[in-house]
SEVORO-669574 format. One record per residue: x, y, z of N, C-alpha, C in turn; residue number from 1; residue in three letters. Coordinates in pm, whole numbers, plus 32768, in hexadecimal, padded with zeros to 4 digits. Layout:
N
+------+------+------+------+------+------+------+------+------+-----+------+
|   nx |   ny |   nz |  cax |  cay |  caz |   cx |   cy |   cz | pos | code |
+------+------+------+------+------+------+------+------+------+-----+------+
|    X |    Y |    Z |    X |    Y |    Z |    X |    Y |    Z | NUM |  ALA |
...
+------+------+------+------+------+------+------+------+------+-----+------+
//
This chain:
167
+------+------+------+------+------+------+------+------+------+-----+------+
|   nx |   ny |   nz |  cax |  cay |  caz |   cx |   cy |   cz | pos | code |
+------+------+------+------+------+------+------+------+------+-----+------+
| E0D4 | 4E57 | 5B75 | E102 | 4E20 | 5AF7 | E17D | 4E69 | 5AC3 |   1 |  UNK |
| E15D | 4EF3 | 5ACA | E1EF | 4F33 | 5A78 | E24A | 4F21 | 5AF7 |   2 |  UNK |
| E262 | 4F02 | 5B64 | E2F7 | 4EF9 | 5BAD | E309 | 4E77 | 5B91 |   3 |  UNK |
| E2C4 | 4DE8 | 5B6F | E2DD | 4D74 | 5B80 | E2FF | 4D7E | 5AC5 |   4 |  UNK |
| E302 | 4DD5 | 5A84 | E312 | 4DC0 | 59D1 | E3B2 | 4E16 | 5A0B |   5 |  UNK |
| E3A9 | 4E7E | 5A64 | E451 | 4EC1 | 5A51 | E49E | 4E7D | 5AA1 |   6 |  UNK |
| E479 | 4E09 | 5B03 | E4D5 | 4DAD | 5B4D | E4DF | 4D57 | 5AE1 |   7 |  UNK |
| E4B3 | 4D13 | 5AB6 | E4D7 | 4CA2 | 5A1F | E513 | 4CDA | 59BF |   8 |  UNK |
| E514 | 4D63 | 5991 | E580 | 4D9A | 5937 | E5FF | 4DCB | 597B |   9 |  UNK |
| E60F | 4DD9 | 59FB | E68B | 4DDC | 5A1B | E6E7 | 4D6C | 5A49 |  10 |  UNK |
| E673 | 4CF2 | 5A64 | E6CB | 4C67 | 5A74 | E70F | 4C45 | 59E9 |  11 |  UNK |
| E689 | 4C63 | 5976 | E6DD | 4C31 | 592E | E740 | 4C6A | 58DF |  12 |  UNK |
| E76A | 4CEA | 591A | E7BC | 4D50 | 58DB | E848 | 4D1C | 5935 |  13 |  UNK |
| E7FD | 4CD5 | 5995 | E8D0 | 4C9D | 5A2B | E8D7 | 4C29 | 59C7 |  14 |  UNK |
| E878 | 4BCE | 59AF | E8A1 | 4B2B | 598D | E8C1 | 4B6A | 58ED |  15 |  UNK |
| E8CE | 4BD3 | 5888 | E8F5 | 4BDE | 5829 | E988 | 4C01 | 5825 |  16 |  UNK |
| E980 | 4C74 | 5895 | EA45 | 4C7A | 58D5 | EA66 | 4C53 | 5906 |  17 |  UNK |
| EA54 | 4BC5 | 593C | EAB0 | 4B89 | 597C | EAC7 | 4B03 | 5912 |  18 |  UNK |
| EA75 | 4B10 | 58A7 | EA88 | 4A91 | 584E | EAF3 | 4AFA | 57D2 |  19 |  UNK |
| EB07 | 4B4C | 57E9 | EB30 | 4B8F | 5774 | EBD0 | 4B94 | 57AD |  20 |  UNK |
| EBD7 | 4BAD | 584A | EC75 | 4B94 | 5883 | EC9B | 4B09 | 5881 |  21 |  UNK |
| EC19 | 4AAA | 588C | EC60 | 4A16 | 5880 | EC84 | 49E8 | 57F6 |  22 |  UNK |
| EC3E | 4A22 | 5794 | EC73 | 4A1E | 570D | ED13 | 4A60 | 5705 |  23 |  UNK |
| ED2A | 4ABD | 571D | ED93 | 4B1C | 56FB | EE01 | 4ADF | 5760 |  24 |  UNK |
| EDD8 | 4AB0 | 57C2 | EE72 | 4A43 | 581B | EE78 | 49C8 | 57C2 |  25 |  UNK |
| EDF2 | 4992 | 5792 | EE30 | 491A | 573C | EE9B | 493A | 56D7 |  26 |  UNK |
| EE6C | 49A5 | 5685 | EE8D | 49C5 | 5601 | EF32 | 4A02 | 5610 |  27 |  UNK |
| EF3F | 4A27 | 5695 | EFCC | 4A61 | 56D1 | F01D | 49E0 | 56E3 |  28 |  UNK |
| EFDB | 4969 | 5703 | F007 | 490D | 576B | F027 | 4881 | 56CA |  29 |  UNK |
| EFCD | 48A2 | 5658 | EFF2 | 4865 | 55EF | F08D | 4894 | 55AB |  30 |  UNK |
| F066 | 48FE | 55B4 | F0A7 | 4981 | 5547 | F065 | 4976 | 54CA |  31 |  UNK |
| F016 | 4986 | 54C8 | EF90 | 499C | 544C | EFA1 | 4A61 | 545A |  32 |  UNK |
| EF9A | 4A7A | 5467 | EFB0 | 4B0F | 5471 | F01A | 4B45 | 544B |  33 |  UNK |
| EFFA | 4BA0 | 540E | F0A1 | 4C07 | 53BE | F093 | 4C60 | 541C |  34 |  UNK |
| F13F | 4CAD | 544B | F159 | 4CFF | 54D8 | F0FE | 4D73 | 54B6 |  35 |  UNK |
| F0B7 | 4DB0 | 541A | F06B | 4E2A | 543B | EFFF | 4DFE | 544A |  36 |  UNK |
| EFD9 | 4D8B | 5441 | EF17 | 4D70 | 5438 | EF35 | 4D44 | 54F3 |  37 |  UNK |
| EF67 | 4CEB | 552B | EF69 | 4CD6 | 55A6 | EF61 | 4D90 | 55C7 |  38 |  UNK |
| EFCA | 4DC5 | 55DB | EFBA | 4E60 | 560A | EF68 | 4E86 | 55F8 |  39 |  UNK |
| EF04 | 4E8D | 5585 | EE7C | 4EBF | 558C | EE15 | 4E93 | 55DB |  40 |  UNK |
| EE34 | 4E08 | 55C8 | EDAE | 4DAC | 562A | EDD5 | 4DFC | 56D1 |  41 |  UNK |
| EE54 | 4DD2 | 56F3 | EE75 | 4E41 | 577A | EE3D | 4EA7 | 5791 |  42 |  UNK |
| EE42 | 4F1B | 574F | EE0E | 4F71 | 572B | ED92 | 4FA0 | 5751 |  43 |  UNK |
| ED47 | 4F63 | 56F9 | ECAF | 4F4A | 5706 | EC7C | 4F34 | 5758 |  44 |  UNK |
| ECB5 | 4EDE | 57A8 | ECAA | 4E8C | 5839 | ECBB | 4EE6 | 58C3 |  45 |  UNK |
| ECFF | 4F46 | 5890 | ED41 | 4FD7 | 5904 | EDA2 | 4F7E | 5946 |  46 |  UNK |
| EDE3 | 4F30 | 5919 | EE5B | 4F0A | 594B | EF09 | 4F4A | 58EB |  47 |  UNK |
| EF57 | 4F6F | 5924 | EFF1 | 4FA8 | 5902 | F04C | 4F63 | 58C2 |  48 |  UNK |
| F043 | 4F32 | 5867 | F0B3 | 4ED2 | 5813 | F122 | 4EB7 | 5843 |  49 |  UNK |
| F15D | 4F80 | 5850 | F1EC | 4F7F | 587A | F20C | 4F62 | 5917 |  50 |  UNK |
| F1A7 | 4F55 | 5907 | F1DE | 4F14 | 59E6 | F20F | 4E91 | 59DD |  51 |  UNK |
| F27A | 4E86 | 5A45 | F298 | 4DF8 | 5A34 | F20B | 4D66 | 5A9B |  52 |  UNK |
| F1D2 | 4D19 | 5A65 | F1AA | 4CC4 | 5AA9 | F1BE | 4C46 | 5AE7 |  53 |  UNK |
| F18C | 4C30 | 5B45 | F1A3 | 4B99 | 5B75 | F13A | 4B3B | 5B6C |  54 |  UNK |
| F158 | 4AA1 | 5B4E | F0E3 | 4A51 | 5B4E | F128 | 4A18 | 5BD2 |  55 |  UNK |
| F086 | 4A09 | 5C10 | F04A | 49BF | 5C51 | EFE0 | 4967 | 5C51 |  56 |  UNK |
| EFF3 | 48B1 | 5C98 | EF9B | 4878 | 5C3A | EF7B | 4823 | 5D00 |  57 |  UNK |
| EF11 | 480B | 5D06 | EEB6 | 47E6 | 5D7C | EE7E | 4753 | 5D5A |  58 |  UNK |
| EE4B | 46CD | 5DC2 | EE33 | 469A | 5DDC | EDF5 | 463E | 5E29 |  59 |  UNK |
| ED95 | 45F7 | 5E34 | ED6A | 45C0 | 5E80 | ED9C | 4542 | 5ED2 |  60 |  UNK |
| EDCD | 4521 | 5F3F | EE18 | 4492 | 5F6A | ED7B | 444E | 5F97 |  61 |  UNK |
| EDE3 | 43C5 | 5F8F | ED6B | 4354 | 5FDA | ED32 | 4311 | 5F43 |  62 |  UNK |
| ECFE | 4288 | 5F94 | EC85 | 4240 | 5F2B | EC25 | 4294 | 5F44 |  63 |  UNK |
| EBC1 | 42A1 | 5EE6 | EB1F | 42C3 | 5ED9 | EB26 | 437D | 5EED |  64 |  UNK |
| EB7A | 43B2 | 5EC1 | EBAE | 4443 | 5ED4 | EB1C | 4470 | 5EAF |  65 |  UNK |
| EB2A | 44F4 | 5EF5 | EA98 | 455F | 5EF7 | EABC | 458A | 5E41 |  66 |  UNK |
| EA33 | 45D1 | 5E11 | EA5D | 45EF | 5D84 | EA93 | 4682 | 5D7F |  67 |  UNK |
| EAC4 | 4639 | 5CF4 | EB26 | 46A5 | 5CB5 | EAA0 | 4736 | 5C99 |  68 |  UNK |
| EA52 | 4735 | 5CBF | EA05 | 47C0 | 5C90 | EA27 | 47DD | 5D68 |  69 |  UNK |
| EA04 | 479A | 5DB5 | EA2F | 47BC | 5DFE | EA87 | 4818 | 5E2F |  70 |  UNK |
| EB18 | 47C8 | 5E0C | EBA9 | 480F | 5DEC | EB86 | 488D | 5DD1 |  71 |  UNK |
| EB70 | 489C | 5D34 | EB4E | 4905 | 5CDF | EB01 | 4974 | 5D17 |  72 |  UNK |
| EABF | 4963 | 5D88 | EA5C | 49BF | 5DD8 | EAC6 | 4A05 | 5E3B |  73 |  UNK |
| EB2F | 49A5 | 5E73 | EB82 | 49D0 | 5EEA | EBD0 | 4A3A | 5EBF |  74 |  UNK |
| EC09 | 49FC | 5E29 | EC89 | 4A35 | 5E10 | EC68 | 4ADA | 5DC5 |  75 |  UNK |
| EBE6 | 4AD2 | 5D85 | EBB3 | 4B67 | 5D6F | EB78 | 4BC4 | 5DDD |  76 |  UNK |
| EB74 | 4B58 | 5E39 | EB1E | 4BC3 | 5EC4 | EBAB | 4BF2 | 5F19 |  77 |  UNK |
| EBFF | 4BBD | 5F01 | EC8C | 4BE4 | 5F4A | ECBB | 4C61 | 5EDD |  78 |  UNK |
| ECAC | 4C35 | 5E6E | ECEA | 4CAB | 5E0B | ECBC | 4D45 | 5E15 |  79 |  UNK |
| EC0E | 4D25 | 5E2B | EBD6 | 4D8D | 5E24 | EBEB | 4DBC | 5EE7 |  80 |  UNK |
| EBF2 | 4D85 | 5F1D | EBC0 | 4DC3 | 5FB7 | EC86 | 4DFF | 5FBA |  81 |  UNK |
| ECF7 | 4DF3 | 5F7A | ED71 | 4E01 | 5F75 | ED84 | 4E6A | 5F22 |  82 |  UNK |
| ED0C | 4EA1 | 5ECE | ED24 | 4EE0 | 5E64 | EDA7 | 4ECF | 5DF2 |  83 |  UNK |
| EDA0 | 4E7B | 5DC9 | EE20 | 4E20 | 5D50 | EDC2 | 4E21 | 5D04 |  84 |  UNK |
| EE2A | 4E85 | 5C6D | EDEA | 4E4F | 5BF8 | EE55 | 4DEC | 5BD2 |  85 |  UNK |
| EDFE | 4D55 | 5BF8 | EE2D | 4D04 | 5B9B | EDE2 | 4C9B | 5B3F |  86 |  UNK |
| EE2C | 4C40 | 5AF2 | EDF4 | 4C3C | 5A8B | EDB3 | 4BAE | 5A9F |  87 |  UNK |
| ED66 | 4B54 | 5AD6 | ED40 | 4AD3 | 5AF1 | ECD6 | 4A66 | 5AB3 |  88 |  UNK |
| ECF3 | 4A09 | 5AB3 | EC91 | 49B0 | 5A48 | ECE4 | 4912 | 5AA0 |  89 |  UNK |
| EC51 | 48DC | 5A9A | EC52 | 4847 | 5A84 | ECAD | 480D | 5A2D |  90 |  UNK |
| ED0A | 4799 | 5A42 | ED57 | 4762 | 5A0B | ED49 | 46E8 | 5A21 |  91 |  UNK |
| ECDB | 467B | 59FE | ECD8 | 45D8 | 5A21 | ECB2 | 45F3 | 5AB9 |  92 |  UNK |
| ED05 | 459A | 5AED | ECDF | 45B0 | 5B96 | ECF8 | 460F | 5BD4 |  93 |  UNK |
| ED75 | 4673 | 5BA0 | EDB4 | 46D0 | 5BEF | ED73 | 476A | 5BD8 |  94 |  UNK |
| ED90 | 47E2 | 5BFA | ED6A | 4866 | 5C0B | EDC9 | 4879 | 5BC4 |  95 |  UNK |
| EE00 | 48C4 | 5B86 | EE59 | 4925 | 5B38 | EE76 | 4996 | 5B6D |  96 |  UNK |
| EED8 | 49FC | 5B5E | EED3 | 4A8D | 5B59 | EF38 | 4AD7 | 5B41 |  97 |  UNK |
| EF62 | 4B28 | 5B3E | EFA4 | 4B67 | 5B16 | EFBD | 4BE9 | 5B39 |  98 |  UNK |
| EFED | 4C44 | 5BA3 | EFFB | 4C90 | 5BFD | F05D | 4D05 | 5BDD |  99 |  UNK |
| F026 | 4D85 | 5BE0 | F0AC | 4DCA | 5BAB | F132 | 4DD0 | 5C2C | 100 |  UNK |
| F187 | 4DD5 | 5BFB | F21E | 4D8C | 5C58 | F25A | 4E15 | 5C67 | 101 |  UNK |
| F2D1 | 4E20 | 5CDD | F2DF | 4EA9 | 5CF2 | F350 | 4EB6 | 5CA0 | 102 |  UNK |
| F37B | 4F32 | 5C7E | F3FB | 4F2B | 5C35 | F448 | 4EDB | 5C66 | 103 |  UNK |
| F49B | 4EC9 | 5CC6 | F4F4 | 4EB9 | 5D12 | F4D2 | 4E7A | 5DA2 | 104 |  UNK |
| F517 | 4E26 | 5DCC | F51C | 4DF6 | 5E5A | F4B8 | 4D9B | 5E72 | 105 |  UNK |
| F495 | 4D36 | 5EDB | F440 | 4CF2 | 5F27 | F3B1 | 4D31 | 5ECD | 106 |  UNK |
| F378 | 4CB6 | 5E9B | F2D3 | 4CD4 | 5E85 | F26E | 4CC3 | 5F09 | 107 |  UNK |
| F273 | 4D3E | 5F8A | F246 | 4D1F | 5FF7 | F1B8 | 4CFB | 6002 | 108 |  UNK |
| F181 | 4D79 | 5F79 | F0E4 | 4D9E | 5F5E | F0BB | 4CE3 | 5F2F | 109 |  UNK |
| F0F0 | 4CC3 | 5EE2 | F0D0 | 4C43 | 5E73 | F0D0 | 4BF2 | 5EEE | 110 |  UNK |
| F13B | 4BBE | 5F53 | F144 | 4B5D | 5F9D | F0D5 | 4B62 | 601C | 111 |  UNK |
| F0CC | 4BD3 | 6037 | F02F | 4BE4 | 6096 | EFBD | 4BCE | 6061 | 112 |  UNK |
| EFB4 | 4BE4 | 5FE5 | EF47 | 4BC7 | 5F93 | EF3E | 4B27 | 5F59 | 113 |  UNK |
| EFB1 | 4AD5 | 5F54 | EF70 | 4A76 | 5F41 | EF75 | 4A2D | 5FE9 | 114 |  UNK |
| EF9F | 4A65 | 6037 | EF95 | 4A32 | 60B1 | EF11 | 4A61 | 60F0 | 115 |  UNK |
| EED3 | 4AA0 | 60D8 | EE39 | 4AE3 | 60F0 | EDE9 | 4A63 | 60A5 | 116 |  UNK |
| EDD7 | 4A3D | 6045 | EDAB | 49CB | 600A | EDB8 | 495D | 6019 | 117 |  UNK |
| EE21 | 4949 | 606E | EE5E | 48BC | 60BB | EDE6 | 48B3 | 6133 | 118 |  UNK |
| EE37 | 4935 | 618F | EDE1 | 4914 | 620A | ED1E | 4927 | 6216 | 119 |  UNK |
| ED1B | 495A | 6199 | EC66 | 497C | 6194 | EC54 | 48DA | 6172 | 120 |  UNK |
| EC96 | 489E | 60EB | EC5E | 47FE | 60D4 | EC6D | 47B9 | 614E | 121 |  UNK |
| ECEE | 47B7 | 61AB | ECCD | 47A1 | 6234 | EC43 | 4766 | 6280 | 122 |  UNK |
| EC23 | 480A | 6291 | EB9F | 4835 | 62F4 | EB29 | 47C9 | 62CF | 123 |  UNK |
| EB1E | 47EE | 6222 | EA9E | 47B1 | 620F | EAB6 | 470E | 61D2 | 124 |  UNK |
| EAFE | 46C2 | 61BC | EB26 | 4680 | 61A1 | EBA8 | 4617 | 61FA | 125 |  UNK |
| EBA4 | 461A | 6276 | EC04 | 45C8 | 62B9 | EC6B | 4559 | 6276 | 126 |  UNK |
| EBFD | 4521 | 6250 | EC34 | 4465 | 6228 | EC77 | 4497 | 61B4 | 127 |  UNK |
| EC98 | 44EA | 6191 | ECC9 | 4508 | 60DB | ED15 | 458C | 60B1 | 128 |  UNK |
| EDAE | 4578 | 60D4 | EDFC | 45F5 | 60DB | EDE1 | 4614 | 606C | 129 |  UNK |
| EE0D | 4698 | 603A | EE2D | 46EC | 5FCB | EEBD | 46D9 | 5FCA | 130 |  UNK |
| EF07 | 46DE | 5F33 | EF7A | 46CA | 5F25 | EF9B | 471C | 5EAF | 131 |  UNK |
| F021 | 4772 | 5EE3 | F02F | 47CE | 5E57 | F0C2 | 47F7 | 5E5A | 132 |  UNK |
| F0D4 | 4809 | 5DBC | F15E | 47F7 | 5DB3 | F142 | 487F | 5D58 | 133 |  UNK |
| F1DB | 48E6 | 5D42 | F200 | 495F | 5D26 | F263 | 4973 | 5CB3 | 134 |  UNK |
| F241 | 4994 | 5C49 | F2C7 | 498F | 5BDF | F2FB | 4A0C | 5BF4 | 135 |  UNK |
| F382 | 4A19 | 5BDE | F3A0 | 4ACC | 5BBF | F393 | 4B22 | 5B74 | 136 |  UNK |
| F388 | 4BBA | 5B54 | F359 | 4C1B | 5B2A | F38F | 4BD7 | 5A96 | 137 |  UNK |
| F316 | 4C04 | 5A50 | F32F | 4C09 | 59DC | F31C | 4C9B | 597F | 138 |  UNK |
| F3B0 | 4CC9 | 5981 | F3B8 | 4D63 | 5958 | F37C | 4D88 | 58AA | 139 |  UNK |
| F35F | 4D2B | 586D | F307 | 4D5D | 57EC | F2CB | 4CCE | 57D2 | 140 |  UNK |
| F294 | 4CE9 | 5771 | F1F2 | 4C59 | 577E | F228 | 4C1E | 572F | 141 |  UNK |
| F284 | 4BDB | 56E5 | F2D7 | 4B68 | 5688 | F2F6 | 4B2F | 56F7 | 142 |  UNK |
| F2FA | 4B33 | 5799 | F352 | 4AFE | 57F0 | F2E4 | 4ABC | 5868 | 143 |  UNK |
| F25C | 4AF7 | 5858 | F1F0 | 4AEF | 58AB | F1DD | 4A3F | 58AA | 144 |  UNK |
| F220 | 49CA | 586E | F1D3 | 4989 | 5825 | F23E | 4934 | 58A3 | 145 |  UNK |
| F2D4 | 4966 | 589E | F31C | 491E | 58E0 | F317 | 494F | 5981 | 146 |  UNK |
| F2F6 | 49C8 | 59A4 | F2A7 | 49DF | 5A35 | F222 | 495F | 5A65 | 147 |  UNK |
| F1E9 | 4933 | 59E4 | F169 | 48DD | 59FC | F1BD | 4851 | 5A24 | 148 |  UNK |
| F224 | 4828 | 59CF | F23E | 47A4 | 59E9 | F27B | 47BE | 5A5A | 149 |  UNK |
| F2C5 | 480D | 5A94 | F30C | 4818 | 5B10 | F2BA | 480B | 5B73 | 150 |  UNK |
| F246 | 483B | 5B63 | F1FF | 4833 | 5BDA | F1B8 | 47BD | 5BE5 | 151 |  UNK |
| F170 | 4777 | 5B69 | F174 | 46B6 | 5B59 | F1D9 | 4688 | 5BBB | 152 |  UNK |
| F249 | 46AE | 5B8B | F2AE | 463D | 5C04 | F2A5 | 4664 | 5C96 | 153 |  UNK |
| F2BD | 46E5 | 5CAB | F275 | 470A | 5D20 | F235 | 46ED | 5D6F | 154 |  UNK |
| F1C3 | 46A3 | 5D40 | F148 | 469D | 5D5A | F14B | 45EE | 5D6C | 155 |  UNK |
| F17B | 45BB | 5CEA | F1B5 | 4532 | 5D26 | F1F6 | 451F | 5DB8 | 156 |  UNK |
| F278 | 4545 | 5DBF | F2AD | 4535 | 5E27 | F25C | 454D | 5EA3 | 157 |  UNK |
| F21A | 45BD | 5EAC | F1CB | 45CF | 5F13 | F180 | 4578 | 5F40 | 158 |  UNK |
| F120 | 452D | 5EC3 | F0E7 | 449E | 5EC7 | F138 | 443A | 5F2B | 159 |  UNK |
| F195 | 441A | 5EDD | F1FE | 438A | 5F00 | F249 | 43C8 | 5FB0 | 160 |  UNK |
| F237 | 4440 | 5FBF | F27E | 4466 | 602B | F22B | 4462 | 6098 | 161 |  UNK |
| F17C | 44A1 | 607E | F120 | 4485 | 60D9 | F13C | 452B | 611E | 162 |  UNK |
| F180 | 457A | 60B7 | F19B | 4629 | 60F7 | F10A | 466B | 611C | 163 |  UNK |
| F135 | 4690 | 6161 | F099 | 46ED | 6190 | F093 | 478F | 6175 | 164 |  UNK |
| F123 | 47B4 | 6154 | F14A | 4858 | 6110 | F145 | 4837 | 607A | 165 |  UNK |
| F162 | 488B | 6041 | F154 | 48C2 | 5FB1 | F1DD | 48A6 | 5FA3 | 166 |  UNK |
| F1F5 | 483B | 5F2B | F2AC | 4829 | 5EDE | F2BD | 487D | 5E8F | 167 |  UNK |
+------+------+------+------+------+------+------+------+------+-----+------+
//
């Protein structure tokens, strides 16, 4: 009884942080947030404000696509087996995230990582690519919002293109 009462308080201690990062990307992704209350929510989260980030936003191709909790399983089991703190939540059909970006140069870490999530939806999922598009670093969080739409189009094109890499 007490390991099956401390496995149910720690599930529901993941499904409370991971609803608390999908709140805090909406609220980023509204701009409902003032730049010190967002920094705090960061914060709190053990994530770095001042790092620059990238969104990345994932997809399912095909009619009758596997579900989005699916996705959501891939794209945190890649994060965690990659060790990336990044920041991810459900978005409608798509995965979200948000990846810290390197200062400078080629995001090699980010592009293996969403290419690790490509080829795992692959494996278990044949009939139904993964499709994901990449916005660029967004060097302070007033800018995080236009990294998100960049990677929307991204992610479009990839669609309409039938890409099998990360745009």
């Amino acid at each position: 009884r007490v390991c099956a009462l401390e496995m149910a308080r720690l599930k529901a201690l993941r499904e409370s942080e991971k609803r608390l990062r999908g709140d805090l990307l909406s609220a980023l992704m509204q701009e409902t947030l003032s730049p010190n209350d967002a920094r705090l929510w960061l914060e709190n989260l053990s994530y770095d404000p001042d790092l620059p980030y990238l969104a990345v936003r994932f997809a399912w191709e095909g009619a009758n696509p596997p579900s989005r909790r699916r996705l959501e399983t891939l794209v945190n089991g890649e994060l965690a087996r990659l060790g990336l703190n990044g920041v991810a939540s459900p978005l409608g059909a798509e995965m979200i995230c948000f990846l810290p970006a390197p200062a400078s140069g080629r995001p090699e870490q980010e592009i293996a990582f969403c290419q690790s999530v490509q080829n795992q939806g692959a494996k278990e999922q044949p009939r139904h690519a993964v499709r994901c598009g990449i916005g660029a670093p967004a060097r302070e969080l007033g800018t995080w919002r236009t990294s998100f739409r960049q990677a929307g189009q991204a992610l479009e094109l990839a669609r309409r293109l039938g890409e099998s890499r990360p745009l």
